[in-house]
C-alpha positions as CSV (number, residue, x, y, z in Angstrom):
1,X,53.5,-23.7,-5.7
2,X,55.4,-21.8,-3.1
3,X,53.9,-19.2,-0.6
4,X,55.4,-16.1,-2.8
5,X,54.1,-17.3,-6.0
6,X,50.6,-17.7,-4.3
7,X,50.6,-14.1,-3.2
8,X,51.9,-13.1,-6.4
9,X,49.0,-14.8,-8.4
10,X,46.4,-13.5,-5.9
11,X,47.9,-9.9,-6.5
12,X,47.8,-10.7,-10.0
13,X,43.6,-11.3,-9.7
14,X,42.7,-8.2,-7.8
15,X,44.5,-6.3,-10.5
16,X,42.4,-7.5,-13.1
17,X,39.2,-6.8,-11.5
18,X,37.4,-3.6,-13.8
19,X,37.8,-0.6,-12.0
20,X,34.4,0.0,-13.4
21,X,31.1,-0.5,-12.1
22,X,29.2,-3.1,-14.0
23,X,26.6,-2.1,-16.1
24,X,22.9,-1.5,-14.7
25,X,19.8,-2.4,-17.0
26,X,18.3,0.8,-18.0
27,X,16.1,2.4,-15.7
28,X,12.8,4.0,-16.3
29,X,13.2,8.3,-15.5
30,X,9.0,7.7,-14.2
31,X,8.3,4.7,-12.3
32,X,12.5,4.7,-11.4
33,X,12.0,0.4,-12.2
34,X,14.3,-1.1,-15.1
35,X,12.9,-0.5,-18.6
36,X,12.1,-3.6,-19.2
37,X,9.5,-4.1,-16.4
38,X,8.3,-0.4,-16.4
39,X,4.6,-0.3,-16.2
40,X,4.3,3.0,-16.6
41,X,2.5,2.2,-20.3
42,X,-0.1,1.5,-17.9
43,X,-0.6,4.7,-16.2
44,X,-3.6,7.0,-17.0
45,X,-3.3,8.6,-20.7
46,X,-4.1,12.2,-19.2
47,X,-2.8,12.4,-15.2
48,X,-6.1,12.5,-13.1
49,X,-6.8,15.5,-11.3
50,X,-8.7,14.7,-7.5
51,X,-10.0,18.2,-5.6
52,X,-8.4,16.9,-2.4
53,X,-4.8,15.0,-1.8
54,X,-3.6,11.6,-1.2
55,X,-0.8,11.8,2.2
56,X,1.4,8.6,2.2
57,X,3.0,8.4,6.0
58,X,5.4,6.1,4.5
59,X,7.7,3.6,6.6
60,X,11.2,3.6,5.9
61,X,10.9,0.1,5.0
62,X,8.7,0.3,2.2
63,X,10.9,2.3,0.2
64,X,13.3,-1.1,0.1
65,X,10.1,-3.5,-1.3
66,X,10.9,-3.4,-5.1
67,X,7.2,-4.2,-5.9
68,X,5.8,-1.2,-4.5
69,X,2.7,0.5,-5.9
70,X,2.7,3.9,-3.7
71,X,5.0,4.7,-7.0
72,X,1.4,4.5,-8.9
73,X,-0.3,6.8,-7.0
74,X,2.5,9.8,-7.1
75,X,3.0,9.5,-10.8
76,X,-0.4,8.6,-11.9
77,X,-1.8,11.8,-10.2
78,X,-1.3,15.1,-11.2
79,X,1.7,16.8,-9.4
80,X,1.1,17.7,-5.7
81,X,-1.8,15.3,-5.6
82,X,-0.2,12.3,-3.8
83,X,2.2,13.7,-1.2
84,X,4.9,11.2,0.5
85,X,6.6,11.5,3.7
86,X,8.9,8.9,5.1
87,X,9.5,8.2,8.9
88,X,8.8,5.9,11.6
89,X,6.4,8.9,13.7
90,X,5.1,12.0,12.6
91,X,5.2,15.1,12.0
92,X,8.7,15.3,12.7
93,X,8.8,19.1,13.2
94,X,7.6,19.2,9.7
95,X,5.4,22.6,9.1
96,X,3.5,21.6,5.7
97,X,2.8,18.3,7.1
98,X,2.1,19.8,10.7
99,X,-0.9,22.2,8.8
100,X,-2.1,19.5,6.7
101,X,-2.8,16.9,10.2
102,X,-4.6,19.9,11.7
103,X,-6.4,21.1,8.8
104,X,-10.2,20.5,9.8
105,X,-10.8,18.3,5.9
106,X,-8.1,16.1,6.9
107,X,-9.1,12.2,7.0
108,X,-7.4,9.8,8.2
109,X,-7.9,6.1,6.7
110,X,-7.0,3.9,9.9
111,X,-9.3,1.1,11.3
112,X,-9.7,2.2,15.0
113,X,-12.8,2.1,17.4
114,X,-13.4,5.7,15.9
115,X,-13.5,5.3,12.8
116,X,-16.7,5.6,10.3
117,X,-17.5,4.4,7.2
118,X,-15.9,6.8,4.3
119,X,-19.3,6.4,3.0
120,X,-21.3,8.5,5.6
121,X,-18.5,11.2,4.6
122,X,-20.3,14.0,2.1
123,X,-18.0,15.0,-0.5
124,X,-19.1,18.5,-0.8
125,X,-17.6,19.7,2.2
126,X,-14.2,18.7,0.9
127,X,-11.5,18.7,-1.0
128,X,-10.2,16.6,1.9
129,X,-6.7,15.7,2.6
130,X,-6.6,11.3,2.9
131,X,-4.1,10.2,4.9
132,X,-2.7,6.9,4.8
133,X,-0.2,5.0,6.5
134,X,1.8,3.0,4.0
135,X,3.6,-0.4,5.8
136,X,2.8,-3.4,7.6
137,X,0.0,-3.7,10.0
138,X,2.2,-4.1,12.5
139,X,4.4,-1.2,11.1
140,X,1.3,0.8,10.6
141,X,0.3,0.3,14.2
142,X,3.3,1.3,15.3
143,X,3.6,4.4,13.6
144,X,0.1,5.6,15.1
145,X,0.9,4.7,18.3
146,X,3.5,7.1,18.2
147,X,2.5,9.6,16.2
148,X,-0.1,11.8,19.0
149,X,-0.8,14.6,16.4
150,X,-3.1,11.2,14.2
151,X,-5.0,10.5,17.8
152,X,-7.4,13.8,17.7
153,X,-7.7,13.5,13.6
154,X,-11.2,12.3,12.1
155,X,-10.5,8.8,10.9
156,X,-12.3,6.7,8.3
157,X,-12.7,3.1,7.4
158,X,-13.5,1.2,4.2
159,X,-16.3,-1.1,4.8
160,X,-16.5,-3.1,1.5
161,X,-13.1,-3.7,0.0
162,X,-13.4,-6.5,-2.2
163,X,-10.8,-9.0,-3.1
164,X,-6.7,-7.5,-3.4
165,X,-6.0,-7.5,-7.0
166,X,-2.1,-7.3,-6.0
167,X,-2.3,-11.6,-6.3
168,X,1.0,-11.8,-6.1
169,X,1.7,-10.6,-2.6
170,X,0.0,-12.7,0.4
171,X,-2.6,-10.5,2.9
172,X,-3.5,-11.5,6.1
173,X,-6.7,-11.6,5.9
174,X,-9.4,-12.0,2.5
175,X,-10.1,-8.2,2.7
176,X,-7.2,-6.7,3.1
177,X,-6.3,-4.4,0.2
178,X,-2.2,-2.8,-1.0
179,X,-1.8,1.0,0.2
180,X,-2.1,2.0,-3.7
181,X,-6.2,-0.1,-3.7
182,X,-7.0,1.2,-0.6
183,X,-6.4,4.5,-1.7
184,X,-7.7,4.4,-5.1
185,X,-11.1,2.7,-3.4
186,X,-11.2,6.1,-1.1
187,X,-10.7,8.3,-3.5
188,X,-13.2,6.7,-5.7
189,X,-15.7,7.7,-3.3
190,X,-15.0,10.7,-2.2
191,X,-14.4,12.3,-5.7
192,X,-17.8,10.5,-6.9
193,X,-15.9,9.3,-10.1
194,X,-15.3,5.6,-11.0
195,X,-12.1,6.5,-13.2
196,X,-9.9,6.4,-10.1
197,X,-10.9,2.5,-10.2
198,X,-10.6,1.9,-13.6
199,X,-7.5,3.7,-14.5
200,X,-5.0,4.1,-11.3
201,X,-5.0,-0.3,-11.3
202,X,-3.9,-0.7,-14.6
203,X,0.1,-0.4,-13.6
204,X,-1.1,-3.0,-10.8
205,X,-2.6,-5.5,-13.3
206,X,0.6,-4.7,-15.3
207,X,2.7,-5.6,-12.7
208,X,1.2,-8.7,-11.8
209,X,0.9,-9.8,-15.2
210,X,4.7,-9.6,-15.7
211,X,5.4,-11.0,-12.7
212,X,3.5,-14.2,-13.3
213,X,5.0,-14.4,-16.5
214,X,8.1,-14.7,-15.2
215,X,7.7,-17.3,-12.8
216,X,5.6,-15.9,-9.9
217,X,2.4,-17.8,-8.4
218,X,-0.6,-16.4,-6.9
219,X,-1.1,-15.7,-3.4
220,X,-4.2,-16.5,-1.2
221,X,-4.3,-14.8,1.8
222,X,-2.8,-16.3,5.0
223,X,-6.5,-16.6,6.1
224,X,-7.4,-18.7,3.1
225,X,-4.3,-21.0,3.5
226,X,-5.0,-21.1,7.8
227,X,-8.2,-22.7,7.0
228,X,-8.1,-24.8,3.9
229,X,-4.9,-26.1,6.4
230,X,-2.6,-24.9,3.6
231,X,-0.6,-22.4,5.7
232,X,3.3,-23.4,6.5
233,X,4.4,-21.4,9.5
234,X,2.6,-21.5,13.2
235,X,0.2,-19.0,14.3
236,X,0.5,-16.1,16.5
237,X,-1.1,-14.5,18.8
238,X,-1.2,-11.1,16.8
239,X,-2.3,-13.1,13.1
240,X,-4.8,-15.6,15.5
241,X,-6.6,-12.2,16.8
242,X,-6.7,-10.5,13.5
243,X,-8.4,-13.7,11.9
244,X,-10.7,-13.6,14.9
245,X,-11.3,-9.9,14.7
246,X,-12.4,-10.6,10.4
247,X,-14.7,-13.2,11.6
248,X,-16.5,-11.3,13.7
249,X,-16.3,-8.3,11.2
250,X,-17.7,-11.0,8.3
251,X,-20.6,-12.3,11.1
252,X,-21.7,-9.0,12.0
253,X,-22.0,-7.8,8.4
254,X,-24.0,-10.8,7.3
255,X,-26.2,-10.6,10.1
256,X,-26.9,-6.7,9.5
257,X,-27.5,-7.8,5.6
258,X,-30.0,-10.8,6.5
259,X,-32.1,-8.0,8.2
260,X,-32.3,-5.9,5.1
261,X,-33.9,-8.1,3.2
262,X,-35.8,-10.8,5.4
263,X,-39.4,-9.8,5.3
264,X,-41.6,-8.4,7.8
265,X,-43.5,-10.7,10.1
């Protein structure tokens, strides 16, 4: 076939392409996922109502993850309940924001040497304002580096956190929970009401569910497969210090529970 007819036929192809967009699967109006994995069935019959606020600091990154659950927060509260603001430092010149990281009932959930356990907080001197930074740990650490107005906040830790029920997704560590647990587990105990548990992880469960379903596997955390010799990749320094920092964490809580109960001499 000569040169000319080559370029004719090629011409010929591009001119057959649809001009068109191809067709998207539906998308749910709600959760903003396609209609046929929506979970939003899942969500709370009657949006729940907290006296204080969830405040995602969000990285821009998170918002490409198509299994996010901070999307199960916003829309299984009641509107203005779980505010989001995306950037890589904060506040940004932002004035709402600005007021709410000065306002004196304004916690904020980050594991630093300052931090107490959410426990000791009393929940009638709130509503408070729980701030959370939603990424990585190494995104998370990041953004509070650079963010000075987080520095002078009161901060707060969870001490018990359980198992992750997001078992599709591998943690670093056993006891690290999703953005959407750890703030469901907060907001459990400062509001004093056990529906935040039972209700704001159903879309989670539903989520997995489908997802396993369909061909995903469940995920032990990168400290479960480190140890049982499982895990594929070389260790780092950042991952080898965090494993070290749980162990002492998991040696320093047994040792403070063996003294609650070991009798008297």
């Amino acid at each position: 076939m000569s040169e000319a007819l080559l370029e004719t036929a090629a011409w010929e192809d591009l001119a057959n392409i649809p001009a068109d967009p191809p067709k998207m699967r539906p998308m749910c109006s709600k959760c903003c996922r396609p209609v046929a994995v929506c979970w939003c069935s899942a969500l709370p019959s009657q949006l729940l109502i907290p006296g204080g606020r969830i405040v995602l600091l969000q990285h821009p990154a998170e918002e490409k993850r198509s299994l996010r659950t901070a999307p199960m927060l916003s829309v299984g509260l009641a509107p203005g309940k779980c505010l989001i603001y995306k950037g890589k430092k904060f506040p940004r010149h932002d004035h709402e924001l600005e007021s709410i990281l000065a306002d004196k009932r304004s916690l904020l959930l980050y594991p630093s040497a300052h931090s107490v356990p959410i426990e000791q907080i009393d929940p009638s001197e709130g509503p408070y304002n729980l701030i959370l930074i939603d990424g990585t740990w190494p995104q998370a650490k990041a953004i509070y580096t650079c963010s000075t107005a987080l520095h002078g906040m009161r901060q707060v830790k969870l001490i018990s956190s359980g198992t992750s029920n997001y078992i599709i997704r591998t943690q670093p560590t056993d006891g690290c929970l999703s953005t959407l647990e750890t703030a469901i587990e907060a907001l459990s105990l400062l509001e004093r009401d056990e529906r935040y548990r039972e209700q704001l992880l159903q879309p989670l469960h539903a989520l997995c569910q489908f997802q396993l379903a369909n061909g995903a596997v469940t995920h032990q955390s990168k400290e479960f497969l480190i140890r049982h010799n499982q895990y594929p990749k070389l260790i780092g320094r950042r991952l080898n210090r965090l494993l070290k920092r749980a162990d002492n964490f998991k040696d320093e809580h047994d040792t403070e529970s063996d003294d609650k109960v070991r009798p008297s001499s």
